[in-house]
C-alpha positions in Angstrom: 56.3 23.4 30.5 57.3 26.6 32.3 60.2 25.6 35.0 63.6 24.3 33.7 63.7 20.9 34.0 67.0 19.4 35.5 67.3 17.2 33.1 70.6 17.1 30.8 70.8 16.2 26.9 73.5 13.9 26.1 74.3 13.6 22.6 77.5 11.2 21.5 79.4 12.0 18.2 82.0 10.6 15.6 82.0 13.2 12.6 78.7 13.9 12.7 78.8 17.4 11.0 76.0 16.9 8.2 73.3 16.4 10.7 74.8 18.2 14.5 74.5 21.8 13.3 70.5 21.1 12.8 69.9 18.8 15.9 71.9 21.4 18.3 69.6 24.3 16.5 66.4 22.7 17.6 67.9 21.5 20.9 69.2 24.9 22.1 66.3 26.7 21.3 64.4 24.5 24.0 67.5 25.1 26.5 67.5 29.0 25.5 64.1 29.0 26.6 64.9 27.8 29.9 63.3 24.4 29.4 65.7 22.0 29.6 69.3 22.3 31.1 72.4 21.5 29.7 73.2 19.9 26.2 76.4 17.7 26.3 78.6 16.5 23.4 80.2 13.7 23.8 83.0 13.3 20.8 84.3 10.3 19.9 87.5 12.0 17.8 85.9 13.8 15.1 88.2 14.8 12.4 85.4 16.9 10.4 83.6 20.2 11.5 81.8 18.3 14.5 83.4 20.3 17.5 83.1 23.4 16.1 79.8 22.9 15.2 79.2 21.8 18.8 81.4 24.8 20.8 79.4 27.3 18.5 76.1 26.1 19.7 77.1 26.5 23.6 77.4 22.9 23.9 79.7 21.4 26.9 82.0 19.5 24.9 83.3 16.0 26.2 86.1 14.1 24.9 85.9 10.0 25.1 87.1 6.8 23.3 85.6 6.0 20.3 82.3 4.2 20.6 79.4 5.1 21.6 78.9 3.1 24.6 81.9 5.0 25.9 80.8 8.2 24.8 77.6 8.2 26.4 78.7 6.9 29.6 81.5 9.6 29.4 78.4 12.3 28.7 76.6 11.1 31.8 79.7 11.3 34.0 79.8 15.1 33.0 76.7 15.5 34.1 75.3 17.1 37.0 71.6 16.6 36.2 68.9 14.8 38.1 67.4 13.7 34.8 69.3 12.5 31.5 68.2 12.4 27.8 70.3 10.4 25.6 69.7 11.3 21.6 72.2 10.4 18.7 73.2 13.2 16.4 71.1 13.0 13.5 67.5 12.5 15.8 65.7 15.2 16.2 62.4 15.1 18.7 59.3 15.7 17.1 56.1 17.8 18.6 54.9 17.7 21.7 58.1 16.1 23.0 59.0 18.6 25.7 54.9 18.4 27.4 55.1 14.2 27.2 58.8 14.8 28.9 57.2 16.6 31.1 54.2 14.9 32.2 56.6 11.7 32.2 58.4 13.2 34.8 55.8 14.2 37.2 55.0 10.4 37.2 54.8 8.6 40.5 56.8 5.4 38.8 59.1 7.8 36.4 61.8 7.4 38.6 61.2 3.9 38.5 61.3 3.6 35.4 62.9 4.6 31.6 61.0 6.2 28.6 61.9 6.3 25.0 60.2 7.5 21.8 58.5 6.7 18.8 61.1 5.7 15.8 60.2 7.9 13.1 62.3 8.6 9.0 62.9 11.9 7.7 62.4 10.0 4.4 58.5 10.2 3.1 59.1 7.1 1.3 57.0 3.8 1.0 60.3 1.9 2.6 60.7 4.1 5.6 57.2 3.9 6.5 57.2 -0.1 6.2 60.5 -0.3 8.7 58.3 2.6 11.5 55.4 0.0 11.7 58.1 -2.8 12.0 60.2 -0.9 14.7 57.0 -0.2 16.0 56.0 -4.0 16.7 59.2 -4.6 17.3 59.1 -2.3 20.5 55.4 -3.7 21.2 56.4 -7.4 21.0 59.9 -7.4 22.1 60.4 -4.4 24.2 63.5 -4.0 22.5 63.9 0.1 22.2 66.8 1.2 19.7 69.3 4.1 20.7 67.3 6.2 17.9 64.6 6.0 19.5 66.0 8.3 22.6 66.5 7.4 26.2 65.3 9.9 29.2 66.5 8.3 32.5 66.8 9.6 36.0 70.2 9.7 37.0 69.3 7.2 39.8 67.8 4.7 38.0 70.5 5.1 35.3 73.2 4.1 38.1 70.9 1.4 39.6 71.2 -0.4 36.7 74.9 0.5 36.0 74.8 2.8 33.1 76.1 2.2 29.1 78.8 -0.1 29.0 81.9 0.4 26.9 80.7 -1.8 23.7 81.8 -0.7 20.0 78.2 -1.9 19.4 74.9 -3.2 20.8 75.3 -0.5 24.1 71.9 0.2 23.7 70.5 -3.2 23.4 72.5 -4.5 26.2 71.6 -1.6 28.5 67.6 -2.0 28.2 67.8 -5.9 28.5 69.6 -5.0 31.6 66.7 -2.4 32.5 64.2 -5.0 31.6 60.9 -4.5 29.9 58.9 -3.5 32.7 60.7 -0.5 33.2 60.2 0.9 30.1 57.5 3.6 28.9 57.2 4.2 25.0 56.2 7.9 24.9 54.0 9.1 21.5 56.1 11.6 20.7 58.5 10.8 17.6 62.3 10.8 17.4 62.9 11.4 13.8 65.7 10.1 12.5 67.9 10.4 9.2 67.2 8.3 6.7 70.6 9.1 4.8 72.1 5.5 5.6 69.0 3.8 4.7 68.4 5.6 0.9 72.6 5.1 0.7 72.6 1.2 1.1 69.3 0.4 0.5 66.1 -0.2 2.9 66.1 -4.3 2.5 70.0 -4.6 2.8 70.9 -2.2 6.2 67.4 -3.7 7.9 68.7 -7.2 7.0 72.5 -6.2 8.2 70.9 -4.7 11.2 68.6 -7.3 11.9 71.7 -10.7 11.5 73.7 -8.5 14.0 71.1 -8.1 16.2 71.0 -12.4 16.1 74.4 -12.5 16.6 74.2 -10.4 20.1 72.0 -13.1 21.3 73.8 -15.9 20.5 76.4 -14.6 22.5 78.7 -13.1 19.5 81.2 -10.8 21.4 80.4 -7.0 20.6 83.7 -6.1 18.5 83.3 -8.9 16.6 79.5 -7.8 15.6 81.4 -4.1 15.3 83.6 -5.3 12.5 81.2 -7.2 10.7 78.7 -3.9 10.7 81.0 -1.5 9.7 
């Protein structure tokens, strides 16, 4: 990849200093290279070391309502970028993720259509590798993409289908049932995520949390309801 690619990383945060510092590092190394644009912060109200952590990186800074379906669709409204990477803030892209970007976008249907990543632990655990191969048929059965898994977009197709709603919860769920399985590539590249929630309440007990909200979405359980009950 030798051109910068207009293409915008969107990251939304809510006192997210333990893992920003190390995400932005890798992030703005690609963008100091010239091969991605802009990296956007979208906070939430962060009462920790989260914006300083973001301004010292060179990242635009964006303040929104708490939740991340409105941070992200306050991230993309700052944007000016033909292309749009959604990432949470303790995911970090693993290798070879800027070529597949790349080559993704050079795709007659890319603009057709959304790509995400491979889910992958920063935990070298038994348990985390048991939940990859479960996210991973998960994704292949279900076409049902979490937002740790990533979400590059062109801006078009993003407001075609009318962008992340303002949800506590379930924004990324709702949005690719609205983009609709068809529409989605799953790219080999990983997104490696922390595993820090998973060791701190236990592998069995967040997938099983995780999995009776999930339930609850589709039976038509309103979002702030299932918010509640998560946190």
């Amino acid at each position: 990849m030798h051109d910068r690619l207009d293409l915008d990383i969107v990251i939304p945060t809510l006192n997210a200093e333990e893992t920003l510092d190390s995400v932005l590092g890798f992030l703005s190394a690609a963008r100091d290279e010239g091969k991605i644009g802009g990296i956007i912060v979208c906070d939430g109200g962060s009462t920790d070391e989260t914006v300083r952590i973001a301004k010292a990186w060179g990242a635009q800074l964006v303040r929104a309502k708490p939740g991340r379906g409105s941070q992200l669709a306050a991230g993309a409204a700052a944007s000016g970028a033909a292309w749009l990477l959604f990432l949470h803030a303790d995911t970090r892209l693993g290798d070879g993720w800027e070529t597949e970007v790349s080559e993704f976008l050079i795709l007659e249907k890319s603009q057709d259509c959304a790509a995400v990543f491979s889910f992958a632990l920063d935990d070298r655990s038994a348990s985390a590798r048991i939940l990859e191969w479960l996210v991973k048929w998960r994704c292949r059965l279900a076409a049902l993409p979490y937002g740790d898994q990533g979400l590059l977009i062109s801006r078009r197709l993003y407001s075609e289908v009318g962008g992340y709603r303002a949800l506590p919860l379930m924004e990324d769920v709702e949005f690719v049932r609205r983009l609709g399985s068809s529409r989605l590539v799953f790219l080999n590249a990983t997104a490696q995520t922390s595993a820090a929630r998973y060791v701190r309440d236990g592998y069995v007990r967040r997938s099983t949390r995780n999995l009776f909200c999930l339930a609850l979405y589709f039976m038509g359980v309103a979002p702030a309801t299932i918010a509640r009950i998560y946190r």
